[in-house]
MDTraj code that builds the backbone (N, CA, C; nanometers):
import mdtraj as md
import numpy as np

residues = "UNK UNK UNK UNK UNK UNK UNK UNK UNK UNK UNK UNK UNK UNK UNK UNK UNK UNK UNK UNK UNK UNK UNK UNK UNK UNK UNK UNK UNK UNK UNK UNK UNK UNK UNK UNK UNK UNK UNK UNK UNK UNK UNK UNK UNK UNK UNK UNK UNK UNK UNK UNK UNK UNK UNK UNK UNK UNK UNK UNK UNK UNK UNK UNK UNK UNK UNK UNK UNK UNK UNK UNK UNK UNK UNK UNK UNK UNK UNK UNK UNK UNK UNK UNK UNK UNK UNK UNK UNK UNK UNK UNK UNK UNK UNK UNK UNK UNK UNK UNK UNK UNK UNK UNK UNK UNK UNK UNK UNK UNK UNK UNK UNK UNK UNK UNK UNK UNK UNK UNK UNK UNK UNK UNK UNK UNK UNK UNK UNK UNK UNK UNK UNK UNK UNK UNK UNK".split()
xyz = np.array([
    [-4.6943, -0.5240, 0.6088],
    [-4.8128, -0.4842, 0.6838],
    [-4.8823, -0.3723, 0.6064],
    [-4.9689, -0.3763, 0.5801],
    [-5.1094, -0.2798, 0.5228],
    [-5.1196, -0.1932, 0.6209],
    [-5.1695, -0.0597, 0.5255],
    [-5.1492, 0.0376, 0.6006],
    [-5.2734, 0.0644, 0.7403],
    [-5.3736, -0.0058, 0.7293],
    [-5.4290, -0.0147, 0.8448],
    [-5.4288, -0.1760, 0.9086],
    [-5.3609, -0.2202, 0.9075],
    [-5.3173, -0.3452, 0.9752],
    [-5.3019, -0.3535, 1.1032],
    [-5.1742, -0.2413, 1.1923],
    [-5.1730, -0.2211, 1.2974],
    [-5.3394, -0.1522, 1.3721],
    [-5.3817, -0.1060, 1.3043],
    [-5.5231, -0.0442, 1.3925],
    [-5.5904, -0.1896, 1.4255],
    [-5.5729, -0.3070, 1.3516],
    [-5.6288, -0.4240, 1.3985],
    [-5.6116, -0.5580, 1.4952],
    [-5.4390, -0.4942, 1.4639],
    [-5.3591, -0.6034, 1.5189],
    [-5.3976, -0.6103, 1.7173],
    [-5.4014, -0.7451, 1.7560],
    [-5.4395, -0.7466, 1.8829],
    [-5.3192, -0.7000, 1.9605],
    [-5.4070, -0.6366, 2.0723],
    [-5.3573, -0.5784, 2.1923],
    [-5.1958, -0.6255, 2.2303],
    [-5.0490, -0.6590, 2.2325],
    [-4.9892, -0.7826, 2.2923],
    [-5.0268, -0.7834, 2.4601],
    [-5.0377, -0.9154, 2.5260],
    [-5.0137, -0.9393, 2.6642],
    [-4.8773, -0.9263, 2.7353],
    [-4.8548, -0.8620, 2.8415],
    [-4.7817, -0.8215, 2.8841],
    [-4.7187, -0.9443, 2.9343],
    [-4.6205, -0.9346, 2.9611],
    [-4.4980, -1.0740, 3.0550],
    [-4.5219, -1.0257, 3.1856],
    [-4.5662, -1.0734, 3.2613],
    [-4.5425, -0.9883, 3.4223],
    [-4.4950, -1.1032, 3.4963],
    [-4.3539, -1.0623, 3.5415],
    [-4.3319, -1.1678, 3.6897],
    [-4.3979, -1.1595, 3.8313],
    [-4.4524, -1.2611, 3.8649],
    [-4.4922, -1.2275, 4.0212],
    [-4.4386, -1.2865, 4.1018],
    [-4.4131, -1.1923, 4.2270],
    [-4.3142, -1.2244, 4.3378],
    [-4.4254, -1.2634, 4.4642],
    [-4.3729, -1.2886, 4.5446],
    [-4.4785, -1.3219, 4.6649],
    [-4.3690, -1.4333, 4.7342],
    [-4.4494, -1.3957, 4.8814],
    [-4.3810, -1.5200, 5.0072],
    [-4.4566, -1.6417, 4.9510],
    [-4.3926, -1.7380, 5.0120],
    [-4.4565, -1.8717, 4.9748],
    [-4.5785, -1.8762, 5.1013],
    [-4.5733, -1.8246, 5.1569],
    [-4.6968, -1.8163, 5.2667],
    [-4.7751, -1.7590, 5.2245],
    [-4.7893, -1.7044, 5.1082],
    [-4.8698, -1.6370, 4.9816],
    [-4.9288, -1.7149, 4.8846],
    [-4.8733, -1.7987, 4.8736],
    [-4.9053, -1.8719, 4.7545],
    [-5.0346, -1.8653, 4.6791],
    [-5.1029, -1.8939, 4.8104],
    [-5.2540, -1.8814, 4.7319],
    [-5.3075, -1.7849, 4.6817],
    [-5.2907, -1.6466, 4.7196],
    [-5.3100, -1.5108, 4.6451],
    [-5.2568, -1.5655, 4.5533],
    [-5.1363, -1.6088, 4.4897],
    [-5.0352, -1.6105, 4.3778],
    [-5.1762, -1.7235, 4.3067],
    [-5.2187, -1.8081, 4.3313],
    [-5.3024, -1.9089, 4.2332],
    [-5.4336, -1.8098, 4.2505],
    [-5.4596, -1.7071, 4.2908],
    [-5.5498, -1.6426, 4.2420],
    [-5.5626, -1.5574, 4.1387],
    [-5.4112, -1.5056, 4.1475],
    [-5.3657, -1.3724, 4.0352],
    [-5.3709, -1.4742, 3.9115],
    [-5.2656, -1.5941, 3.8841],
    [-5.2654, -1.6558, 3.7947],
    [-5.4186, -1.6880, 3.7270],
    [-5.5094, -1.7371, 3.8109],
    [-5.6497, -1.7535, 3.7389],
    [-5.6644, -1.6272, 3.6747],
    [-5.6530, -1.5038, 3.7346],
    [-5.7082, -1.3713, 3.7193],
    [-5.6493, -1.3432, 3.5570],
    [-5.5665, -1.4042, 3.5447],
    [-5.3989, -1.4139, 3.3924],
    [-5.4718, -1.5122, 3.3041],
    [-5.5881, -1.5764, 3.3431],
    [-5.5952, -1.6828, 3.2476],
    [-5.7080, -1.6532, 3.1903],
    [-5.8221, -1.5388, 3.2211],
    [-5.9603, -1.4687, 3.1776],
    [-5.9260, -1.4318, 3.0390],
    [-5.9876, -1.4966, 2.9687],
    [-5.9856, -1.4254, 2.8354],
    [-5.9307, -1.2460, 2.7987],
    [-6.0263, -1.1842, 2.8800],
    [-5.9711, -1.0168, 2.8514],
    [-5.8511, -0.9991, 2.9332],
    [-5.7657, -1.0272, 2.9943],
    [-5.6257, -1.0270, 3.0634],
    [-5.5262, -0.9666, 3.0177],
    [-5.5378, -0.8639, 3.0663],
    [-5.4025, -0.7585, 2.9921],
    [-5.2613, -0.8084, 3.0000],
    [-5.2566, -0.9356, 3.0425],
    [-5.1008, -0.9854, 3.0975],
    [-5.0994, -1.1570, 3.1021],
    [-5.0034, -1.2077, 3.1227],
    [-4.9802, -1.3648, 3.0901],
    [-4.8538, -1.3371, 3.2559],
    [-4.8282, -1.4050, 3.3153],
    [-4.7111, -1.4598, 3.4492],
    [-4.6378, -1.5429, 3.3809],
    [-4.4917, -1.5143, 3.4708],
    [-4.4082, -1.6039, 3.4215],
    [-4.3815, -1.6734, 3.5535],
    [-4.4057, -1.8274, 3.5536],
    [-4.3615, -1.8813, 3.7270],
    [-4.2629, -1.9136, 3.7267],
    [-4.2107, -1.8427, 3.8519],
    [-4.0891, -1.8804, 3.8258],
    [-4.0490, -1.9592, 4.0308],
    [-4.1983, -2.0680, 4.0029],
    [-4.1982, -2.1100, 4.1306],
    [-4.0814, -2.2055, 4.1323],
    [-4.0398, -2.2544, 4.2641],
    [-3.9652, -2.3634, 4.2635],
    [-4.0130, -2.4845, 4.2141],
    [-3.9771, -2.5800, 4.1367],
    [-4.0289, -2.6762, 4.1088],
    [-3.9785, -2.7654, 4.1941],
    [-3.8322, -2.7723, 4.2015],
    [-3.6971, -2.8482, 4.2677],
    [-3.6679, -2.7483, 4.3269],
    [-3.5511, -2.8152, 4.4399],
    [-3.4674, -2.7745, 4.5511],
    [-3.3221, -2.7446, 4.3897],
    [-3.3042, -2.5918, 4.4119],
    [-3.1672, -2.5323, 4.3176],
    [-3.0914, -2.5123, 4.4205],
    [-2.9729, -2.4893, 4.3789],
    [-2.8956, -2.4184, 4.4720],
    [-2.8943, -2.2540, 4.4577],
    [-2.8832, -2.1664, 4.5830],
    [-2.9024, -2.0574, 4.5717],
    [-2.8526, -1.9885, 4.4622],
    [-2.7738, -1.9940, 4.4108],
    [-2.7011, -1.9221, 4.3206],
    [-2.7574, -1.9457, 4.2023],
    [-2.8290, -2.0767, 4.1586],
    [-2.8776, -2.1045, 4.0285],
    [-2.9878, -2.0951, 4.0448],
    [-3.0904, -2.0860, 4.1548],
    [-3.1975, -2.0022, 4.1092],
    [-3.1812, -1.8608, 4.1429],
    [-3.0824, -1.7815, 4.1526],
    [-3.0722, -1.6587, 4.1246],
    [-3.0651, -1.6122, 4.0013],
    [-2.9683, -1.6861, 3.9075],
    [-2.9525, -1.7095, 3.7756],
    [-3.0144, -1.6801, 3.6842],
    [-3.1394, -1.7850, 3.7068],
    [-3.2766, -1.8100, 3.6482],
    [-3.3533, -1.7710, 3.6740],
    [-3.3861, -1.6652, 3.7924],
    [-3.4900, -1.5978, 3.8157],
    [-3.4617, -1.4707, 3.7576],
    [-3.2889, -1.4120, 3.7429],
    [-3.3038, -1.2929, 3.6921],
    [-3.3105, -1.2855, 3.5346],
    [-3.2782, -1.4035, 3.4826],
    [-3.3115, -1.4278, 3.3103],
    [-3.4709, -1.4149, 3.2964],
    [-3.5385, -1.4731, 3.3892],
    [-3.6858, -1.4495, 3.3858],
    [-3.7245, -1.3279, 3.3729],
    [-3.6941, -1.2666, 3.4695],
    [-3.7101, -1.0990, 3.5405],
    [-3.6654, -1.0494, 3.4665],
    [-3.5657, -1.0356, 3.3409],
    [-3.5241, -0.9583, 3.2637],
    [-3.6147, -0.9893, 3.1329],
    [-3.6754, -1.1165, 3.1261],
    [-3.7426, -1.1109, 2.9942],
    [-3.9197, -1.0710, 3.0111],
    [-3.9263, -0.9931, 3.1380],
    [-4.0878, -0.9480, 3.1859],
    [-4.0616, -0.7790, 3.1324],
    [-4.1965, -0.7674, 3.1082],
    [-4.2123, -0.6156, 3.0777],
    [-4.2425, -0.5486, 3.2476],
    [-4.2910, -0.6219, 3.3288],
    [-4.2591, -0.5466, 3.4402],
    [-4.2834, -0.6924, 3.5890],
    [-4.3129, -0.6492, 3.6941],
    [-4.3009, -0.7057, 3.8101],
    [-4.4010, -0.6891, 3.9187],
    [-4.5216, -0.7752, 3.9523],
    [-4.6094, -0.7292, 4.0382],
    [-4.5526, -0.8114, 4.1646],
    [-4.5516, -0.7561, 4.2998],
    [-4.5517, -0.7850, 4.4149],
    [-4.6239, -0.7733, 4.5110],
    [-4.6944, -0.9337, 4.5454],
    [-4.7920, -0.9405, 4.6302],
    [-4.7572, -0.9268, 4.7729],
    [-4.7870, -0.7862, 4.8084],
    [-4.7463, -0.7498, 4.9703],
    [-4.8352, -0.8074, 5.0317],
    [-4.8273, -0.8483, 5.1716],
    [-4.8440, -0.8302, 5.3037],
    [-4.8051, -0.8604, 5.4413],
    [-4.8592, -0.9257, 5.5303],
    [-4.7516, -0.9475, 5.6350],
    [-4.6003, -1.0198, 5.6160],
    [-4.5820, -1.1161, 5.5243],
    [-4.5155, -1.1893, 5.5274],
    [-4.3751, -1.1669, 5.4010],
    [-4.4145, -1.0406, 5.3534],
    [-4.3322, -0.9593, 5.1984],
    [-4.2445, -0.9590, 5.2604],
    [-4.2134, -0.8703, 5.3846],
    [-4.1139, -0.8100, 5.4374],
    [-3.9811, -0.9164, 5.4988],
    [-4.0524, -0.9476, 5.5357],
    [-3.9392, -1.0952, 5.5909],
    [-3.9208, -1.2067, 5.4779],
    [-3.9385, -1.2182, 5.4053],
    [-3.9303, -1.2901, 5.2725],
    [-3.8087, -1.3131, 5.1901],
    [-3.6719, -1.3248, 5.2162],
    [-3.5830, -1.3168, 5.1647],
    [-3.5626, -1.3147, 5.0047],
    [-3.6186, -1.3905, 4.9934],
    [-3.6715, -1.4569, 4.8133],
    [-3.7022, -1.3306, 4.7666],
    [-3.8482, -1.2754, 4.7990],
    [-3.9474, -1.1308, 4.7111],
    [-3.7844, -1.0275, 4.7338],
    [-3.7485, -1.0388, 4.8591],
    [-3.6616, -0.9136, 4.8501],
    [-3.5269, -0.9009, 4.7484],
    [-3.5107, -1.0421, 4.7250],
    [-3.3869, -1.0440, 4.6220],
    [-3.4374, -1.0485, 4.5003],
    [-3.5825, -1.0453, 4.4539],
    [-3.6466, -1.0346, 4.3241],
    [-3.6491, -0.8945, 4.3136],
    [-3.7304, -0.8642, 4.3841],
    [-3.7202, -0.7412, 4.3787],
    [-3.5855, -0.6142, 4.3610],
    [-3.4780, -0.6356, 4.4808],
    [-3.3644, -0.5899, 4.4089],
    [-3.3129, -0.6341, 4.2651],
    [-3.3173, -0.7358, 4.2355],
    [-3.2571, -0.8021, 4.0993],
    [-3.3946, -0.6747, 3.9630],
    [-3.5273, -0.6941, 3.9798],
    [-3.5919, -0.5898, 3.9323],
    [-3.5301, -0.4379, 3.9303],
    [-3.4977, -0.3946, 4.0263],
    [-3.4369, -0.2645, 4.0343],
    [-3.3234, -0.2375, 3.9600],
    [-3.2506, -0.3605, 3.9726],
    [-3.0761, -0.3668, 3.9057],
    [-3.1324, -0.3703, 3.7291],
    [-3.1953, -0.4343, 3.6968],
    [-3.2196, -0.4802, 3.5536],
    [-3.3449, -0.3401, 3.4966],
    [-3.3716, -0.2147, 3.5926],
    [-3.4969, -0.1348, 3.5488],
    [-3.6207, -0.1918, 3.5354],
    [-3.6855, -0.2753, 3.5450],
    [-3.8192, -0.3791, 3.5149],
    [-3.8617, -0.2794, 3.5720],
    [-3.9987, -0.2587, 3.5511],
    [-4.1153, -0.1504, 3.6087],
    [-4.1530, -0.2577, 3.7000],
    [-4.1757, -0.1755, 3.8112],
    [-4.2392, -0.2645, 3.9407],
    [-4.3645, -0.2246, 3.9990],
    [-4.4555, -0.2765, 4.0983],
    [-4.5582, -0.2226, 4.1192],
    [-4.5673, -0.3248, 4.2760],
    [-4.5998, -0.2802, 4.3895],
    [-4.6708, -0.3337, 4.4782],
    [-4.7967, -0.3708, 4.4846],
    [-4.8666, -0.4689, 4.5159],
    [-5.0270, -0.4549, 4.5469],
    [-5.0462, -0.5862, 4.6666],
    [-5.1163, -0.4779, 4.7248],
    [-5.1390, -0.5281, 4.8493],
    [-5.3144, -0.6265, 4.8595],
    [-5.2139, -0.7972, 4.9278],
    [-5.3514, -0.8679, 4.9046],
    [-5.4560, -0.8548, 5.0357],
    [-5.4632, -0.7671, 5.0563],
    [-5.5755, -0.7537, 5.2358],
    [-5.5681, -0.6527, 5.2102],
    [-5.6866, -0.5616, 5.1979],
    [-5.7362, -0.4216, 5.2362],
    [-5.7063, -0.3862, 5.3570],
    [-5.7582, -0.4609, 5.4677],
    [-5.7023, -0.3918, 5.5832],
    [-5.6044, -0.4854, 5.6931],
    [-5.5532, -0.5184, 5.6042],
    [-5.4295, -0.6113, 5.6695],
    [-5.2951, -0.6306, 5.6210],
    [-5.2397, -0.4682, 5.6141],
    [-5.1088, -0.4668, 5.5262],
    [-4.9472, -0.4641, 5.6254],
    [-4.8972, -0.5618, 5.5864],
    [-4.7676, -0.5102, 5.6101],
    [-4.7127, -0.4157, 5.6038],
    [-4.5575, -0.4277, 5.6450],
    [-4.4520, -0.3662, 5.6444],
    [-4.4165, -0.3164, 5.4869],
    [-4.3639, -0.1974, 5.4376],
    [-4.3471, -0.2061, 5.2806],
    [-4.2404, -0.2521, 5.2662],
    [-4.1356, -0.3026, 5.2058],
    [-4.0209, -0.3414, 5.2125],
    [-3.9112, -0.2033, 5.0908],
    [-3.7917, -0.1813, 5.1681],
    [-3.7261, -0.0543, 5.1050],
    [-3.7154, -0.1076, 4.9328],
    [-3.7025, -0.1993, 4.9154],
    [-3.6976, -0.2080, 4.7379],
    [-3.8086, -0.1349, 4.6581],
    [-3.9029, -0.1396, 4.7592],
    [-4.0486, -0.1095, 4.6789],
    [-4.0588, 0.0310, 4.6971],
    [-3.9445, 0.1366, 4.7635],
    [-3.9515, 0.2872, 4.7827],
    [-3.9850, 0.3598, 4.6674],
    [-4.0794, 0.4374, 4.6013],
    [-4.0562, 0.5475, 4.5371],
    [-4.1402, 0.4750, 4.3888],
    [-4.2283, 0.3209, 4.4213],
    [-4.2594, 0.2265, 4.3363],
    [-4.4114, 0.2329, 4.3775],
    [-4.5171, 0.2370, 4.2542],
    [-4.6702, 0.2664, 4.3047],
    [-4.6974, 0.1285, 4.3740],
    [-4.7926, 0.1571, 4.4691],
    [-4.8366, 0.0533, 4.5501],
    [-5.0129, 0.0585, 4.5275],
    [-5.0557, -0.0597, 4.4993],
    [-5.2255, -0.0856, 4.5081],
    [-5.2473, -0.1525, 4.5648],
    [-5.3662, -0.1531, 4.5992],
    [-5.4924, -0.2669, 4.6104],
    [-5.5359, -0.3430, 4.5084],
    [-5.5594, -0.4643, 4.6142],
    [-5.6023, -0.5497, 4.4774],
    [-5.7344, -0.5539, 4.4553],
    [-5.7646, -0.5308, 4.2921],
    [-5.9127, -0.5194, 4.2314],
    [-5.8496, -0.5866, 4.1030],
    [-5.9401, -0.6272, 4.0191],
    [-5.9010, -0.6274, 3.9165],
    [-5.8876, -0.5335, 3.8010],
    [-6.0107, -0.3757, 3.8037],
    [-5.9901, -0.2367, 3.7879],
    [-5.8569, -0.1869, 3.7658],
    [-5.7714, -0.1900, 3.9392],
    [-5.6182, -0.1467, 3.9751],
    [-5.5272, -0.2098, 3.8858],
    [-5.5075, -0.3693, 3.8724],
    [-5.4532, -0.4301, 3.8629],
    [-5.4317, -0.3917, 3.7372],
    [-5.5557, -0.3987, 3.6182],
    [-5.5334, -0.3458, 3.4807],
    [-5.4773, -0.2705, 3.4095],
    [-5.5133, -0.1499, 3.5087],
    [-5.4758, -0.0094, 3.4747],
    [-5.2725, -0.0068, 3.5246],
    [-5.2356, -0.0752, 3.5855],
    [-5.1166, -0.0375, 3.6681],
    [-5.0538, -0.1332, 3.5659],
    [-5.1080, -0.2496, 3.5275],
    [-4.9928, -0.3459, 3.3926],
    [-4.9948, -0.2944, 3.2656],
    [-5.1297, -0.1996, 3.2526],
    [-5.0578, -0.1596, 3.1054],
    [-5.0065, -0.0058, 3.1399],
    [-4.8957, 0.0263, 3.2665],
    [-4.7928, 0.1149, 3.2456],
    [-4.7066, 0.0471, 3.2027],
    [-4.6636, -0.0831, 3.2542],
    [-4.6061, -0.1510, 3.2259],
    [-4.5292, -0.1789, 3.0763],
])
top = md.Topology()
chain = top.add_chain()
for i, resn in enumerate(residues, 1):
    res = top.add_residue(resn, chain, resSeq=i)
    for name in ("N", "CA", "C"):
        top.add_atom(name, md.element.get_by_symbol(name[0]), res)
traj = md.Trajectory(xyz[None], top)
């Protein structure tokens, strides 16, 4: 590499896993479009169900995922909290250090926070927020 090479070299895109209830989903095919804009500070890894796994093997495979993300966005709202799935992503995030981030999809229609997400920044969703909070990441 030449010594000004890196001043040129592009930005890398971040790995971000996203968690969400399946009663979410559609926020989740919104973020993904939002991942696919040319200027997109970040790329998703889905790690939707395709098939019926057995619990244990998509635990497996979700935390090989989750370990190969530079961090973890979680789409809160009514339905985060009761979510068994987000909540075991989310612990599995905590166990492995992944930087995490909440963001909440309703301005004024937020859930419950769920305790994994304690002491973890929480936003709103803009695409502004969203930017700024993946490249802590």
């Amino acid at each position: 590499m030449g010594l000004f090479d890196w001043f040129f070299e592009e930005e890398k895109k971040k790995k971000v896993f996203i968690s969400f209830a399946i009663e979410d989903v559609k926020y989740r095919d919104f973020l993904v479009q939002q991942a696919k804009r040319e200027k997109s500070p970040f790329e998703f890894i889905d790690m939707s169900a395709k098939k019926a796994w057995k619990q244990s093997e998509w635990q497996k495979r979700c935390r090989t995922k989750i370990k190969r993300c530079d961090g973890v966005i979680v789409l809160l709202s009514k339905n985060t909290y009761h979510a068994s799935g987000v909540r075991w992503e989310m612990k599995c995030a905590n166990e492995e250090k992944i930087k995490m981030i909440g963001m909440h999809i309703k301005k004024n229609d937020k859930g419950a926070i769920p305790p994994e997400l304690n002491r973890k920044r929480k936003i709103t969703w803009t695409w502004e927020n969203l930017e700024k909070a993946i490249k802590t990441f």
